[in-house]
C-alpha positions, 0 to 999 in steps of 0.5 A: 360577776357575769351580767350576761349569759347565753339566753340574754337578749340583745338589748341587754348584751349591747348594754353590758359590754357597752359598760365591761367589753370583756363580758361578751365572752359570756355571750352567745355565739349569735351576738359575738358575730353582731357587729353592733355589739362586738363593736360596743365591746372593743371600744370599750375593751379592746382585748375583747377582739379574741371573743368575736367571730371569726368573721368580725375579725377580718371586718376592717370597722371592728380591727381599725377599732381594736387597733386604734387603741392597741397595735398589739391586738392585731394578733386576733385579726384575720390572717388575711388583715395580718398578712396585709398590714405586714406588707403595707408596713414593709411596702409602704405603698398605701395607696395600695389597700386602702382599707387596711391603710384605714386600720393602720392610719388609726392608731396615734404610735403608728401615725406618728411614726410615719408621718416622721418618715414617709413624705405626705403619709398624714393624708391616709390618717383618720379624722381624728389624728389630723385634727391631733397637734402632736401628729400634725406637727411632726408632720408638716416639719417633715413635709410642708405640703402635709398641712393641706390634711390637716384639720381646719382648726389646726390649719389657723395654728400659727407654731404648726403653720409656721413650722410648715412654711419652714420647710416648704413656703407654698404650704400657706396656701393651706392657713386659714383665711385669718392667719394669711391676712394676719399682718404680724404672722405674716412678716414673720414668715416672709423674713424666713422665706419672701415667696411666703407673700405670693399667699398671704391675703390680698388686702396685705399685699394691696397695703402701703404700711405692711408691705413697706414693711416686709420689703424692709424685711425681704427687698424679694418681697417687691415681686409679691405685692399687689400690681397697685404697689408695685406700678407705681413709681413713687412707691417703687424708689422707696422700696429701693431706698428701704432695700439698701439701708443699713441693716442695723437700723431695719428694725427701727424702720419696720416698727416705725413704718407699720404705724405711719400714715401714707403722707408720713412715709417719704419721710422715714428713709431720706430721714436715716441720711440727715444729720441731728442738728442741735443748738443751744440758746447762745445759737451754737449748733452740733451736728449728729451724724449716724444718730439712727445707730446710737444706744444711747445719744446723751452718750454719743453727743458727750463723746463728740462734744465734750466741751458741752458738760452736763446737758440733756436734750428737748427733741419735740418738747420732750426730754430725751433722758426722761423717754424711751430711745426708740420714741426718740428715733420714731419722732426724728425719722418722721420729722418733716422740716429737718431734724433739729432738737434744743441743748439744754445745760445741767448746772 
């Protein structure tokens, strides 16, 4: 049913293609050249671009709308916009013709194609695509230093953050204020890449536990920290010590030290070195070497002593049989006078 013919009024065009763009090929030539109302009609149905006058064809708003929504209508463009985009796409020069850089840099298809491809490319695409995940995702594994066109919110998305750091470790300067003080986003990161720490928030890097933490993850991370860490003598013999201990035992230390008040954290390292000593009721004592590396301690203790029999152990009144091993291992790294628990013999 044609809503509109030649003598309808402009109110009433703007409504009807508004609704059904494909109806302004029933409007009069005054309104297929009314930029207001071949604009409402391609929004709504993009193939209406091939009602429009030939001046609106070659008006960068109308095709960067048109084209938004279907590359192929490019067609229907002026030879002038045509022949432009085909040498932008051939070129990739995009600097070179920013308006018609605007039409092609709205379409999601192209976008996502270029951004795969061509080095810092989301910075010419619309608002729109660099607030779109997708987009911005494929962006920044490609090129890092694309995340400073993103979108503020995706600019506090941790995968698309960390997919940027990835690739290029100054891109954090670009995360939001949040995820750069975020303590456990960040020590992800700088076990990827230690440089990471140079943005991470000040008052992360002013922090004894945290940065304890990430120098057990990265001994480089020491070069990143707040001058008040990093001049102070006791804190730099510790990081020594966290730099060289073995490895096997660093993820014990790290979930240990992030919950450590500061008094406590001379403790943890020189701890790794002590031997376990447990002693019965009789008086007799055993010592446990290398108890940090044990999975299971009832087991180790049996293989070194198997004259004990059947026994458990209370290490701070608690029984190890009857906790989690690592709770085990907390509580020893943060004795402060020795580390000392009670055999106790199963009958």
């Amino acid at each position: 049913m044609v809503l509109i013919n030649q003598t309808t009024g402009y109110n009433n065009v703007l409504k009807a293609v508004s609704r059904k763009g494909h109806l302004l090929q029933y409007a009069s030539p005054t309104w297929k050249a009314n930029k207001n109302i071949v604009l409402a009609a391609v929004r709504r149905n993009p193939s209406a671009i091939k009602y429009a006058s030939i001046d609106l064809r070659d008006d960068t708003d109308v095709i960067k709308a048109v084209y938004s929504q279907n590359s192929d209508l490019i067609k229907y463009a002026s030879d002038r916009i045509q022949t432009e985009l085909n040498y932008l796409k051939e070129s990739r020069d995009y600097q070179w013709g920013l308006t018609i850089t605007d039409i092609m840099f709205s379409n999601k298809a192209f976008v996502l194609e270029t951004v795969s491809t061509v080095p810092d490319s989301l910075q010419f695409a619309s608002a729109e695509l660099r607030a779109d995940r997708e987009i911005v995702l494929a962006a920044v594994s490609r090129n890092g230093d694309s995340l400073q066109f993103a979108s503020a919110e995706l600019l506090a998305d941790r995968e698309i953050v960390l997919a940027a750091v990835s690739d290029y470790s100054n891109s954090l300067q670009f995360a939001s204020a949040e995820l750069r003080a975020d303590r456990e986003f960040i020590i992800k990161l700088v076990s990827i890449r230690a440089y990471t720490l140079h943005y991470a928030s000040e008052a992360l890097k002013s922090d004894r536990s945290f940065a304890l933490s990430a120098v057990s993850k990265k001994g480089a991370c020491f070069n990143y920290l707040h001058p008040t860490l990093t001049n102070d003598k006791s804190f730099r013999e510790l990081c020594n010590r966290f730099r060289y201990v073995n490895r096997t035992n660093l993820h014990l230390i790290e979930s240990t030290a992030l919950h450590l008040s500061d008094n406590l954290f001379d403790l943890v390292i020189p701890n790794l070195d002590l031997p376990l000593l447990l002693q019965d009721l009789s008086g007799d004592e055993y010592p446990v070497f290398k108890w940090c590396e044990s999975n299971n301690l009832i087991t180790t203790i049996s293989e070194l002593y198997p004259s004990l029999g059947l026994f458990d152990i209370y290490i701070n009144d608690k029984l190890i049989s009857e906790v989690d091993l690592n709770e085990v291992k907390r509580d020893l790294l943060t004795m402060e006078e020795g580390l000392h628990g009670m055999i106790v013999y199963l009958s």
